[in-house]
N, C-alpha and C positions, 0 to 999 in steps of 0.2 A: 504493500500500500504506500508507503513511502520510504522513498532510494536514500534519502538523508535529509538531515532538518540543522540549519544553520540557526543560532540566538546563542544568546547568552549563558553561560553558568551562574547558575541562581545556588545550586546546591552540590557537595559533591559527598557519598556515605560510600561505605566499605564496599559498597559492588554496586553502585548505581549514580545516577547524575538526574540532576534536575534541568533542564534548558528552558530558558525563557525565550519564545518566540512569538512576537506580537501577542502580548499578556495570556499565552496560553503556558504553563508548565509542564513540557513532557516529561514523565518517570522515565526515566529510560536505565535500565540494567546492563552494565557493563562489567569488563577485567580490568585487574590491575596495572595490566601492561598502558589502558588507556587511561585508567585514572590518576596513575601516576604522572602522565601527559599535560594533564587540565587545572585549571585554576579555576576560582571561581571570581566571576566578573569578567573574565576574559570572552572574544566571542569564539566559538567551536561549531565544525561543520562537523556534524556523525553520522555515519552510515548504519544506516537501520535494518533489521531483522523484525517482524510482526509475527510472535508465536500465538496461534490460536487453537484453544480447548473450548469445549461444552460451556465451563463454568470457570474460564483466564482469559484475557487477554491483554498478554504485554508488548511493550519494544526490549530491544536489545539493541545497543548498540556500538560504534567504534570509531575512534575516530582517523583509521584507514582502511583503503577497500581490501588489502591485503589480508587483515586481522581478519573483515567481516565473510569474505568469503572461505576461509581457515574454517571459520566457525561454525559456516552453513554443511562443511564438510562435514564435520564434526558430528553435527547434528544427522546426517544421513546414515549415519551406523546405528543398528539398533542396537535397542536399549542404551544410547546417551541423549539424555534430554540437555535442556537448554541450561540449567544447570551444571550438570558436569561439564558442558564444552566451556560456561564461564570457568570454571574450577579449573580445566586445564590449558585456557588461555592463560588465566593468572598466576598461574604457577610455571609456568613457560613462555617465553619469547614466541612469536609465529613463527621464525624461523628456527631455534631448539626445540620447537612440538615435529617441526618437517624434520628435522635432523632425526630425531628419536624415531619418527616411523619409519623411516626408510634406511637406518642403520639397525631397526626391528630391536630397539633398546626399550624394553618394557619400566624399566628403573626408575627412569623422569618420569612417565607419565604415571604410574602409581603414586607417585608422592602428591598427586593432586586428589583434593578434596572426594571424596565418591569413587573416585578409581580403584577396584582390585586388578588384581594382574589377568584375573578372566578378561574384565573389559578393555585392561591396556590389551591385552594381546588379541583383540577382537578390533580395536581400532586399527592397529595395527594391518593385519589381515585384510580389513577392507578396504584403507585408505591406501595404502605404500604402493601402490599401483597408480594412484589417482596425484601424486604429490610431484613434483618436479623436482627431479636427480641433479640436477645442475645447482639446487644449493648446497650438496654436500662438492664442488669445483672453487666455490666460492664466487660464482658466476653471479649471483644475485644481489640486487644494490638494496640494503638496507633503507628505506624511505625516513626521509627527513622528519624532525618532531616538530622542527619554527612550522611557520603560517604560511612558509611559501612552499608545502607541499602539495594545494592544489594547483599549480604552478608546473611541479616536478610532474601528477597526474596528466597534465592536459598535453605537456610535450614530450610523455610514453603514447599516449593515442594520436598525438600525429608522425609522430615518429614510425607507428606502426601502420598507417595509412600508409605512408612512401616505400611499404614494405620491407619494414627491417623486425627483426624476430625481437624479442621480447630479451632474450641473450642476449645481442648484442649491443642493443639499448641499454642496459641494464650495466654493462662492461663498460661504456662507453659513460655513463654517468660517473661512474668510480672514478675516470678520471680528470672529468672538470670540475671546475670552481662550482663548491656546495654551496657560497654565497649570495651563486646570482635568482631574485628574484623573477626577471620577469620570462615569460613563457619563451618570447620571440629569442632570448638570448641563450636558455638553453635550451631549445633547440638547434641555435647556428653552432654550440659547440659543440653539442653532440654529433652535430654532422660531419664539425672537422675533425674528429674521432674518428669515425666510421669511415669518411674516406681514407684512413691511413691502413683500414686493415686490409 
């Protein structure tokens, strides 16, 4: 129902955020990875998740598409609700949850809230197929936490319009300037990247 909701932080508690957007406050439940992220007063775009039950209905949220689609993953194995996948975002980085599945390390992910090693090695089993191998290369650019990472988002999709893989975008940001805000400029260095390979 909704992709993301940009406002303010009004509230921030042990696994959830308050946003103020046009005097509406959405509850929204999140990980530590993104609460740790957030202030309150500051303004925050988060990308939403809408769990719906009989007798619930929550958001979920993050405030990158990377965390949020980790999560929807998460939630496609059975028996992990929306609970456990927060429990083992916040107890894991997006990328040490990819690492731990697809190096089939049950270890990390039992230390997270709800996880026995039945359900680590059931995540395991169903995801490690579906997760991309090139972050255990070191191929994957860690997404910025400042404000100009929807900036960083909009010149990976056109980057990938002009057809370049998501690898080598991704390599190509490693090594330009993390500083530059605006879209138009990293994009022109990521290009002079890519032409050198």
């Amino acid at each position: 129902m909704f992709r993301y909701i940009i406002g303010i932080i009004d509230e921030l508690g042990d696994s959830y955020i308050v946003l103020n957007n046009n005097s509406i406050g959405y509850l929204i439940f999140s990980s530590k990875n993104t609460l740790d992220k957030l202030k309150i007063g500051d303004e925050a775009k988060i990308y939403t998740y809408m769990h719906v039950r009989e007798d619930e209905m929550s958001l979920y949220g993050f405030n990158t598409m990377n965390e949020l689609d980790l999560y929807k993953l998460l939630l496609s194995v059975s028996k992990v609700g929306p609970k456990v996948g927060l429990a083992l975002l916040s107890e894991l980085s997006p990328n040490e949850l990819k690492k731990a599945i697809l190096m089939e390390d049950t270890k990390p992910l039992s230390r997270a809230s709800g996880v026995g090693s039945k359900t680590a090695k059931r995540i395991i089993l169903e995801l490690k197929d579906k997760i991309d191998s090139d972050i255990l290369t070191g191929e994957t650019y860690e997404e910025p936490s400042t404000s100009n990472i929807n900036n960083f988002e909009e010149a990976m999709i056109a980057l990938q319009t002009l057809g370049y893989s998501k690898i080598e975008i991704n390599t190509a940001f490693k090594k330009i300037d993390s500083s530059l805000e605006r879209t138009e400029d990293l994009i022109k260095s990521a290009l002079k990247q890519l032409a050198k390979r």
